[in-house]
C-alpha positions in Angstrom: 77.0 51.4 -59.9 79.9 52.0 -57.4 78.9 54.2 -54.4 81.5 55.8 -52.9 79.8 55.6 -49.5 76.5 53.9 -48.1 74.1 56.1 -46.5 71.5 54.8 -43.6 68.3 56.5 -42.6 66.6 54.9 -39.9 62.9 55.3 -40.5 60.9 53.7 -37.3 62.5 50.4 -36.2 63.8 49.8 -40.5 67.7 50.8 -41.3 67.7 51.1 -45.0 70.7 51.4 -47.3 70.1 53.9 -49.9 72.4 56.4 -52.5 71.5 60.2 -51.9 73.0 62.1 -54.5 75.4 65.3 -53.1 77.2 68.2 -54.1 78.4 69.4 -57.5 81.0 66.9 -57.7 78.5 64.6 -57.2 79.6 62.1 -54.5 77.2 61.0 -52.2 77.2 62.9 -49.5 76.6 60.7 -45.8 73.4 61.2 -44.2 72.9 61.7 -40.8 70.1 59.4 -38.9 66.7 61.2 -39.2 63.3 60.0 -38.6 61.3 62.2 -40.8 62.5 65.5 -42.4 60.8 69.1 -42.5 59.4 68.5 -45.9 59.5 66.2 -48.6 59.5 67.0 -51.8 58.2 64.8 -54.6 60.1 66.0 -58.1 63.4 67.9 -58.3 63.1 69.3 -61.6 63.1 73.3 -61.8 59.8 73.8 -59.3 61.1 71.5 -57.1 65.1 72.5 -56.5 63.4 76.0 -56.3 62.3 75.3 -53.6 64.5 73.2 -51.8 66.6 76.3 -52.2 64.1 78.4 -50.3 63.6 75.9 -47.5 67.5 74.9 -47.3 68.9 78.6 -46.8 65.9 78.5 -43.9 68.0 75.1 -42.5 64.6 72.9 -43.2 65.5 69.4 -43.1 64.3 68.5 -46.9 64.4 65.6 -49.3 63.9 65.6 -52.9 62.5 62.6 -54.7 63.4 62.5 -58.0 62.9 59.6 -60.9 64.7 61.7 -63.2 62.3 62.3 -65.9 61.5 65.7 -66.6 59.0 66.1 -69.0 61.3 68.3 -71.1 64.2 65.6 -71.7 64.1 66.0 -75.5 64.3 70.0 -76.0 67.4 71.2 -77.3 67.3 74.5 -76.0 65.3 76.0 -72.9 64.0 80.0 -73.5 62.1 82.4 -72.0 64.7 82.4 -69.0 66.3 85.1 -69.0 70.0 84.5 -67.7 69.7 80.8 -69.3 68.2 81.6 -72.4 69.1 79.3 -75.1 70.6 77.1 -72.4 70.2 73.1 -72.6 67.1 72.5 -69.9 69.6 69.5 -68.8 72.8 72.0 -67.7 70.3 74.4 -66.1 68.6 71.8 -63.7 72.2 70.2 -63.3 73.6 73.5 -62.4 70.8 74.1 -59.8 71.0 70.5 -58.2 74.6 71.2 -58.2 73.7 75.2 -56.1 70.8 73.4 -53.6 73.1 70.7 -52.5 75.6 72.9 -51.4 72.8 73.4 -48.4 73.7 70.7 -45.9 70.3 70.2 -45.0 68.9 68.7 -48.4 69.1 65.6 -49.5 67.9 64.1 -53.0 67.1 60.6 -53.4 67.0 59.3 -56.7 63.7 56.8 -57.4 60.1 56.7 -58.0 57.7 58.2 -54.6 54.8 55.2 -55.3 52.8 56.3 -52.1 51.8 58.6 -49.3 49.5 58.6 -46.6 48.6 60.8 -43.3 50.5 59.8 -40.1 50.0 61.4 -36.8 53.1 63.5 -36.9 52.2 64.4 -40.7 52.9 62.7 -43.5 54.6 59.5 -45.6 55.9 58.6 -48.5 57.0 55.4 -49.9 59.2 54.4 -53.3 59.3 52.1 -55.9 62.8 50.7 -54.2 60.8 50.0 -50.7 62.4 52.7 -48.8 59.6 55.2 -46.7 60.5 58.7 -45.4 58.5 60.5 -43.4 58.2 64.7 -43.0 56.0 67.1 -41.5 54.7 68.5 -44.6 54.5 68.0 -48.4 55.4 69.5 -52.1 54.6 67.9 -55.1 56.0 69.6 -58.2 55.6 66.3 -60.2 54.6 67.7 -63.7 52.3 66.6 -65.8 52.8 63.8 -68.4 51.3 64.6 -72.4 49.3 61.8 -73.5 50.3 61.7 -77.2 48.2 60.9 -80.3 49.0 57.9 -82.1 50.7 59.5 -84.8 53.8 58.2 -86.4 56.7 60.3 -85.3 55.0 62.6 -83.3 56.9 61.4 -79.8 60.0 61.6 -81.2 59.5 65.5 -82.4 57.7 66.5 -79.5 59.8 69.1 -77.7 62.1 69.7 -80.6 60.0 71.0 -84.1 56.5 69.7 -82.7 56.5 72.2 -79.7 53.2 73.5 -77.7 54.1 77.3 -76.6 55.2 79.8 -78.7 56.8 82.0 -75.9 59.1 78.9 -75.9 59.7 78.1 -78.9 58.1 80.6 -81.6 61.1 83.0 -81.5 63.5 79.9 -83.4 60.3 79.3 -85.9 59.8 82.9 -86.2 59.0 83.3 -90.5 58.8 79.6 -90.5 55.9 77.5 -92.9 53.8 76.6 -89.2 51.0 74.0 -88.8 48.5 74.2 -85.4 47.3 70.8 -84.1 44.4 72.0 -82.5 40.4 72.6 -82.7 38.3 75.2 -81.2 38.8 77.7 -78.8 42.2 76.4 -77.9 43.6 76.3 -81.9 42.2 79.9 -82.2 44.0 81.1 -79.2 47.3 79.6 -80.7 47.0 81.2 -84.2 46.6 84.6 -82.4 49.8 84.3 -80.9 51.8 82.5 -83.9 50.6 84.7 -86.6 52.4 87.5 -85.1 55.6 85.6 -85.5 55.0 84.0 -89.0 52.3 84.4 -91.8 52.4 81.1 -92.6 49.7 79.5 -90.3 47.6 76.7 -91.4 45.3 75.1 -88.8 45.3 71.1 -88.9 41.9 70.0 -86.9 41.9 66.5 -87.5 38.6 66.2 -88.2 35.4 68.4 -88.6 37.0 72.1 -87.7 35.1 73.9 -84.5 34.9 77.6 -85.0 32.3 80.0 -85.0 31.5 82.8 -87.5 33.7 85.0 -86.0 36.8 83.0 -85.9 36.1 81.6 -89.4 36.6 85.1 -90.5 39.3 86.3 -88.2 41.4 83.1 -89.6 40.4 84.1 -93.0 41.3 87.7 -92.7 44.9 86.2 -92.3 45.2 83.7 -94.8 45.2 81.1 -92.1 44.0 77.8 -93.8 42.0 74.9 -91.7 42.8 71.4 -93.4 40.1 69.1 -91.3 41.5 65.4 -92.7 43.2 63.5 -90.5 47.0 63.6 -89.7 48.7 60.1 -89.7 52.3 60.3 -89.7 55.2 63.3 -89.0 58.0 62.6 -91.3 61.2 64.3 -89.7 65.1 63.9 -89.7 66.3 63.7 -86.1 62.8 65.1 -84.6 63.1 68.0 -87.1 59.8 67.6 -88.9 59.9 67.6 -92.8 56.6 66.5 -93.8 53.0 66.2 -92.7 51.2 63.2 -94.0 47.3 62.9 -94.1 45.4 59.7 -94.3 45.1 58.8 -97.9 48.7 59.9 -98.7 48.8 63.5 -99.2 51.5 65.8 -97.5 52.5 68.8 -96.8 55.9 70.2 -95.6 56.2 72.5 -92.4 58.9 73.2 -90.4 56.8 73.7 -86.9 54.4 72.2 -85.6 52.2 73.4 -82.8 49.9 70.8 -80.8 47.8 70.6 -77.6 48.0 67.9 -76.3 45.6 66.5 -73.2 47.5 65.1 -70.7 47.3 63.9 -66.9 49.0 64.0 -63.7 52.3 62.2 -63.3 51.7 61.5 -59.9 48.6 60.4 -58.7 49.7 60.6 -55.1 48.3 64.0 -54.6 44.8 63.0 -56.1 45.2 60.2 -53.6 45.8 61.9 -50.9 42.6 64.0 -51.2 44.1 67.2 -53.0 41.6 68.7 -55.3 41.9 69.0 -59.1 40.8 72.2 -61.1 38.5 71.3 -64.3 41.6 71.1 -66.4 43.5 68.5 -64.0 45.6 70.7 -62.5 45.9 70.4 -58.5 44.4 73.3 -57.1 46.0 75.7 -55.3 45.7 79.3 -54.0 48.3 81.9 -53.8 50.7 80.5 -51.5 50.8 77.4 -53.6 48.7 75.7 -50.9 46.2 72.4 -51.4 43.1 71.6 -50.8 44.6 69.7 -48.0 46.5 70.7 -45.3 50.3 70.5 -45.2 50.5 69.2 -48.9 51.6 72.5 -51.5 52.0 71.9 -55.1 54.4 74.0 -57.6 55.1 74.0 -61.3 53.5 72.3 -64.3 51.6 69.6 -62.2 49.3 73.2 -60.5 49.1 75.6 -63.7 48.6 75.7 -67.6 51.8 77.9 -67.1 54.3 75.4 -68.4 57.7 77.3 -68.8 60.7 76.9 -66.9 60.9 80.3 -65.8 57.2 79.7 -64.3 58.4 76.8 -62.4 61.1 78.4 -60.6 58.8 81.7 -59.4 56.1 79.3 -58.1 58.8 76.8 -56.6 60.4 79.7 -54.6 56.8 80.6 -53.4 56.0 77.6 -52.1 59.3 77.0 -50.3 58.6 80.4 -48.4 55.0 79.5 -47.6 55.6 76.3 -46.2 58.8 77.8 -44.4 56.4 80.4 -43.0 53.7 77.8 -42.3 56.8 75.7 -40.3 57.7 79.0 -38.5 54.2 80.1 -37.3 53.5 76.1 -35.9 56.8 76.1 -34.7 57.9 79.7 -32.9 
């Protein structure tokens, strides 16, 4: 790639060279000299340019680490966000990048943050490309990465006609023939909230289905079948799915499918660094979007079962205040 310019930072005795990506024409943009920033923050998807925003309009020295894999790269269409509803979820985090970096104290560098670790004056983090930055305090609004079953086709309709949340995604599928990959507690919950968008529900558990009395006759109340065999393969034109296909060959043709999926952290930095995790795997946090640490925050999918844009953005702006005021208080 041809870089326009070549921007130094000079961390400890170390000049590295390294590309920070700049304003919405996006040319690199020179960086002065710094030794550490404000705040770091690891991910600059929605949660994190959230609150770069916050912290820049307070002139925090801030940089973004990004890899530039959002965990939504596949989905057609972002919803639920109201002034970007029905938007690409690419435009709207380009158009934000494009409205933080207008602050001339953010940067964004683009890599993988591999490492951190405590240092006297706070914290420091390291990337895959051997350059380390330090900063005073952290925010990780790394997401969370799906671990997906090993069903043909699934990955490539995940996102698109295999979706997880029907404030999402249930408006497009809205009267649609629907299938929930779920069990339990969790596939009962689901078919609550699709059967008020389509009657056409069937629950696929994979295996021995896990309801009590009283959800066995709530689903039946609603026509909502349970199929327990085993699903094997998604057949689907371009991620749209087409058919369902069970082990021993029989199918069935939705055009939805819901599925919850476990999944983990897509960082393990904070885990490293000591931040607590909630039952689900979540890092914990209070109100203010603070860790179990002190001086790490966490925003976004990687700190609540929340996972919608619009969710990201509210608790990115929160935790770019709180650490602000955190900054302010330390520092005034």
């Amino acid at each position: 790639m041809h870089l326009p310019r070549r921007d130094f930072i000079k961390y400890g005795t170390v000049a590295v060279a390294s590309a920070f990506k700049g304003t919405a024409s996006t040319k690199y943009r020179i960086m002065e000299e710094r030794i550490d920033f404000d705040v770091i923050i690891v991910g600059g998807s929605y949660a994190g340019l959230s609150a770069a925003m916050a912290l820049g309009r307070s002139l925090r020295h801030v940089l973004i680490i990004d890899s530039g894999y959002p965990c939504n790269r596949q989905t057609p269409h972002s919803h639920n966000f109201i002034s970007h509803d029905g938007e690409k979820p690419s435009v709207i985090a380009e158009k934000a990048r494009s409205q933080v970096m207008a602050y001339p104290t953010v940067r964004f560098y683009d890599g993988l943050a591999v490492y951190g670790k405590r240092t006297d004056t706070g914290y420091e983090i390291g990337t895959q490309g051997g350059q380390t930055f330090g900063a005073k305090k952290l925010l990780f609004a790394t997401g969370i990465k799906d671990i997906m079953p090993d069903i043909t086709g699934f990955q490539e309709c995940w996102g698109i006609s295999v979706i997880h949340c029907p404030y999402c995604h249930g408006y497009e599928y809205r009267g649609k023939k629907t299938a929930i990959m779920a069990n339990g507690e969790r596939a009962f919950h689901i078919a609550s909230l699709v059967h008020n968008l389509t009657d056409n529900v069937t629950i696929l558990t994979r295996g021995k289905a896990d309801f009590n009395t009283d959800q066995i006759d709530r689903l039946e109340k609603h026509n909502i079948q349970i199929i327990e065999t085993d699903v094997v393969k998604i057949a689907h034109e371009q991620g749209y799915v087409n058919q369902v296909v069970f082990r021993g060959g029989s199918n069935i043709h939705f055009d939805a499918v819901y599925a919850a999926l476990p999944f983990e952290q897509h960082s393990d930095i904070p885990a490293k660094l000591g931040c607590e995790l909630t039952d689900l795997g979540h890092i914990k946090v209070d109100m203010s979007q603070k860790t179990s640490i002190e001086g790490i925050f966490a925003c976004g999918d990687s700190s609540s079962m929340m996972r919608s844009v619009a969710y990201a953005v509210a608790t990115g702006n929160i935790a770019g205040a709180m650490i602000n005021h955190q900054l302010t208080e330390e520092m005034f």
